[in-house]
C-alpha positions as CSV (number, residue, x, y, z in Angstrom):
1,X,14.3,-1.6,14.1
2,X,14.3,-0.9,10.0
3,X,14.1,2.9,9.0
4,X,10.8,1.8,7.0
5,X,9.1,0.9,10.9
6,X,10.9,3.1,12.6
7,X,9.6,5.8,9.8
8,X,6.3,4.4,10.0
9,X,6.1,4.0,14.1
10,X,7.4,7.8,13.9
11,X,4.8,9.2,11.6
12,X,1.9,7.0,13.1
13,X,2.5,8.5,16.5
14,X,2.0,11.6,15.4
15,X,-0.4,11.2,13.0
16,X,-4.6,11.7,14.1
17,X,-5.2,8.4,13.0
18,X,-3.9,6.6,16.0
19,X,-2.9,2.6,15.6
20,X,-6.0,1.6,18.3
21,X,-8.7,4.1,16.5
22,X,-8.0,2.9,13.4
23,X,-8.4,-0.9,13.9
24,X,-11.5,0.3,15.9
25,X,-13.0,1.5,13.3
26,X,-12.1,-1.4,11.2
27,X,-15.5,-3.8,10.9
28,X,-13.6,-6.5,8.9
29,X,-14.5,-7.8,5.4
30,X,-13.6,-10.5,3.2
31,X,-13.8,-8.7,0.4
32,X,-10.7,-6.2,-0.9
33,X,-10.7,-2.8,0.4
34,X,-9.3,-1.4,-3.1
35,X,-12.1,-1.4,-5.8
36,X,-11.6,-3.8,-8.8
37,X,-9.4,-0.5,-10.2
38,X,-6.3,-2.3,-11.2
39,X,-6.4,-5.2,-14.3
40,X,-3.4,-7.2,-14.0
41,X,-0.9,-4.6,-14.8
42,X,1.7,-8.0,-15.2
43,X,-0.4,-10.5,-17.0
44,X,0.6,-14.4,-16.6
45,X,3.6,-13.3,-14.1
46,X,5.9,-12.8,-16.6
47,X,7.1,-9.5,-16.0
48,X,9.2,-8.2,-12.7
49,X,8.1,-7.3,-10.2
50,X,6.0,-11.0,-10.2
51,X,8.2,-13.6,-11.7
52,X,10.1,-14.1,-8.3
53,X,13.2,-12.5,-9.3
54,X,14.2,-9.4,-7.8
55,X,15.5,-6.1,-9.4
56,X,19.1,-4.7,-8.7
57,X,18.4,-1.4,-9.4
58,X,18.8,0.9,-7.0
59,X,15.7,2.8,-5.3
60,X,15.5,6.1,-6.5
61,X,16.5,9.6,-5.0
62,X,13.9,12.9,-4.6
63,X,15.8,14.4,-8.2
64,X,14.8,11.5,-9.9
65,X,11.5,11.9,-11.9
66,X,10.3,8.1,-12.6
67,X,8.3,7.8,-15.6
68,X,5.9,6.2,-13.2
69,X,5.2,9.9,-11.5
70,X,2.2,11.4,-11.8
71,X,2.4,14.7,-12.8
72,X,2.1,17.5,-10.7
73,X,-0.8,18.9,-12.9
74,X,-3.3,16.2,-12.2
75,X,-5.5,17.2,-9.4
76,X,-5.5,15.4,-6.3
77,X,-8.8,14.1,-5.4
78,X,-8.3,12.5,-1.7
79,X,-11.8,12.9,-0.2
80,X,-13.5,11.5,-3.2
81,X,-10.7,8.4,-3.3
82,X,-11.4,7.8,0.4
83,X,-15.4,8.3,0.5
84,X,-15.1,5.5,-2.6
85,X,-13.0,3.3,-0.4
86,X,-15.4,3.7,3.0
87,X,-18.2,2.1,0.9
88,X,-16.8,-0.9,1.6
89,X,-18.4,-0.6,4.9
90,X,-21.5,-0.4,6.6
91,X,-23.3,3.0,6.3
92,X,-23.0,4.3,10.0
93,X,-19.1,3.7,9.9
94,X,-18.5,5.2,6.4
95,X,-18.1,8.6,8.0
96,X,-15.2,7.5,10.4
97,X,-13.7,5.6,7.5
98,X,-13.3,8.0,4.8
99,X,-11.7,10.2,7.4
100,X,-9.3,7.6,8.4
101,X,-8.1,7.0,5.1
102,X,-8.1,11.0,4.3
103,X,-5.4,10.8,7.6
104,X,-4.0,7.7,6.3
105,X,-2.8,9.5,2.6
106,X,-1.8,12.0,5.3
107,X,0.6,9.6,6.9
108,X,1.7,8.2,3.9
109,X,3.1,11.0,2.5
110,X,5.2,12.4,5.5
111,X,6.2,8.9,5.1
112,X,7.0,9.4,1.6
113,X,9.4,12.2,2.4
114,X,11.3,10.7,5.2
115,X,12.5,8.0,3.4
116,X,13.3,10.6,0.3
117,X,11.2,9.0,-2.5
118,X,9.8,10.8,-5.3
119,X,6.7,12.3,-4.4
120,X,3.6,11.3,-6.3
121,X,5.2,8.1,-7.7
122,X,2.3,5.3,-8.5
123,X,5.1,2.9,-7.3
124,X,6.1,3.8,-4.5
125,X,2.2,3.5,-3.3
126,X,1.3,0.3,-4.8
127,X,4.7,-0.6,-2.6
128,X,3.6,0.8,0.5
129,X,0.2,-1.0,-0.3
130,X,2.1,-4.4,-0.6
131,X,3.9,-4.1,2.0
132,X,0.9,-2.7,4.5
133,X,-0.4,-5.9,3.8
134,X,2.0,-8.2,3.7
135,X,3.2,-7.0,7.2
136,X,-0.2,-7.4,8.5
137,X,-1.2,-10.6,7.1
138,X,2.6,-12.2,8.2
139,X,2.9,-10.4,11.3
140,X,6.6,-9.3,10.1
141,X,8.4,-5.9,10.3
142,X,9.6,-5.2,6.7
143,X,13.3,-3.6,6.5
144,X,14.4,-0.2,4.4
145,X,16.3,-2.0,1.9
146,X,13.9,-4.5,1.5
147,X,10.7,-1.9,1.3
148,X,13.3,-0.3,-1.2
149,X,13.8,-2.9,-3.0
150,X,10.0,-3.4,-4.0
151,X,9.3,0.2,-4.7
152,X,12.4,-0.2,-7.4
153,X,10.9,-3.9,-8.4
154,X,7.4,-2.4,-8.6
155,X,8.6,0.9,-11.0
156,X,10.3,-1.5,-13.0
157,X,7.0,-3.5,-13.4
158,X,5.2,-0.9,-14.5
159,X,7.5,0.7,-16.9
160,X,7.5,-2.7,-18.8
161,X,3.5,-3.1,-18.8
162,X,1.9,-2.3,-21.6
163,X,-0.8,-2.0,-19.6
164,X,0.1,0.9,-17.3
165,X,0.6,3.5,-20.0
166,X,-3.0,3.2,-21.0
167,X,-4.1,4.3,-18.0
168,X,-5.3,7.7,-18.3
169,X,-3.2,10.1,-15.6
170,X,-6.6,10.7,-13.6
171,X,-7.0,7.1,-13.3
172,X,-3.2,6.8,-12.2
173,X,-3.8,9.6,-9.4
174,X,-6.7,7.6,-8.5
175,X,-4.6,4.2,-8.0
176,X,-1.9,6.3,-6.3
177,X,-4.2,8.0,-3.8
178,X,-6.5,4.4,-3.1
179,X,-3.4,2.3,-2.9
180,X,-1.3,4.6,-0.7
181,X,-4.7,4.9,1.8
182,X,-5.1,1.3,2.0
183,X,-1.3,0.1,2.6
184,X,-1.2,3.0,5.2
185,X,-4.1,1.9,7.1
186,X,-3.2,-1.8,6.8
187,X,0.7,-0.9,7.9
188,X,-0.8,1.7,11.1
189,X,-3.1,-1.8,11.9
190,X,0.1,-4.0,12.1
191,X,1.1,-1.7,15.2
192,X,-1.7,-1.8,16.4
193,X,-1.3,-5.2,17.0
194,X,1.5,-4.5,18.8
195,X,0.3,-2.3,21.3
196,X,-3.8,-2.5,21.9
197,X,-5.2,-4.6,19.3
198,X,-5.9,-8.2,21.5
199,X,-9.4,-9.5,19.5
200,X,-8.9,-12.5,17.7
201,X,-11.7,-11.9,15.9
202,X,-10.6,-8.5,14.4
203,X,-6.9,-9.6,13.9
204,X,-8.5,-12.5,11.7
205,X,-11.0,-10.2,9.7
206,X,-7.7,-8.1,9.4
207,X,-5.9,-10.8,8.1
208,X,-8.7,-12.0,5.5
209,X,-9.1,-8.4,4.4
210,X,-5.1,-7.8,3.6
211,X,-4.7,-11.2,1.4
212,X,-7.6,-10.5,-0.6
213,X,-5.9,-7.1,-1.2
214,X,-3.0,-9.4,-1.7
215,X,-4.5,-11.3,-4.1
216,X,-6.4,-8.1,-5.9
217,X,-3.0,-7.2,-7.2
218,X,-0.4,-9.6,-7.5
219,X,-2.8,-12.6,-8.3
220,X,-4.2,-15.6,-5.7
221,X,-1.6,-17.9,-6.7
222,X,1.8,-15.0,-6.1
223,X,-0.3,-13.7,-3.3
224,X,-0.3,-17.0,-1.5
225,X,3.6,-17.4,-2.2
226,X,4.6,-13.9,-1.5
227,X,8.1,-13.5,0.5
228,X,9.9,-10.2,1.0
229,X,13.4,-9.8,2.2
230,X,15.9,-7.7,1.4
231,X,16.5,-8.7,-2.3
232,X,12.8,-7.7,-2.3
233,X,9.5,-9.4,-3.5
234,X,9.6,-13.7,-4.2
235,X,7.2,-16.0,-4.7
């Protein structure tokens, strides 16, 4: 089993948001889960991560400050970013979801340290938020070096946008904080499916939900294309 599962299976277990709650909770949309926050930070695919070829760089250590970090300054504002994110479903259920992504965030960044990534990087969510979905929509584990790989593919991306630098630092936080809750609850759902998750109904919703995040972010063509392994992201 990968560190990035076993990390994740690890954390999960622990964590309040258990695999079978979450997807319980879960009413299923077609629509993304993550607000129409990000413009295409990598217009036309022509900047790495999204031209298909990976980065060799290698993922960075806890010293390392990424210029993709969001400093420590910049207030955290997880109930807010999750109550936004829960109004993507029916009133009576936004309750239960804003506290599952609040625990999701949670998970996400014990999972952060374990696999000794700088803490508050924007990459490293929008990675985890890639990922969350990928595995769920493909029904695939994805390995260390290969989640690694991303994260390093990603923080390149966004250090050659010149997009991302406009983005005020609240905003940023934001983006960190939304895309971290979503890949985490997407990832958690992917065990689920393991272990108590049977109905076809709510894998399927599932599935819709996690390639229109796909799509959200990386484009609907690179979305539909997307292959990870452990030179990283391809399409």
């Amino acid at each position: 089993m990968s560190r990035f599962y076993s990390v994740l299976l690890s954390v999960a277990v622990g964590c309040a948001v258990a695999p079978a709650a979450a997807v319980a909770q879960y009413v299923g949309t077609t629509a993304p889960l993550f607000p129409t926050l990000i413009v295409p930070l990598f217009p036309n695919a022509t900047t790495i991560p999204f031209t298909g070829h990976s980065s060799r760089r290698a993922a960075a250590p806890t010293q390392f400050a990424p210029s993709t970090r969001i400093p420590a300054g910049v207030a955290s504002q997880v109930d807010l970013n999750a109550s936004d994110l829960a109004t993507h479903f029916p009133p009576e259920l936004r309750g239960k979801m804003k506290t599952t992504y609040v625990q999701s965030f949670g998970t996400f960044k014990q999972f952060e340290r374990k696999l000794s990534l700088p803490d508050n990087d924007v990459a490293t969510a929008i990675s985890a938020y890639i990922a969350g979905n990928y595995m769920l929509l493909h029904s695939v584990e994805v390995p260390d070096a290969a989640f690694l790989k991303v994260v390093s593919q990603v923080r390149h991306g966004l250090e050659q946008s010149k997009g991302f630098p406009q983005i005020p630092m609240q905003k940023r936080r934001q983006m960190y904080e939304q895309t971290a809750m979503v890949g985490m609850f997407m990832a958690v759902a992917q065990l689920s499916r393991k272990t108590a998750t049977k109905n076809p109904d709510t894998v399927r919703k599932l599935q819709d939900s996690a390639r229109a995040n796909l799509a959200m972010v990386l484009g609907q063509s690179s979305a539909a294309t997307l292959r990870i392994d452990g030179e990283g992201m391809h399409f």
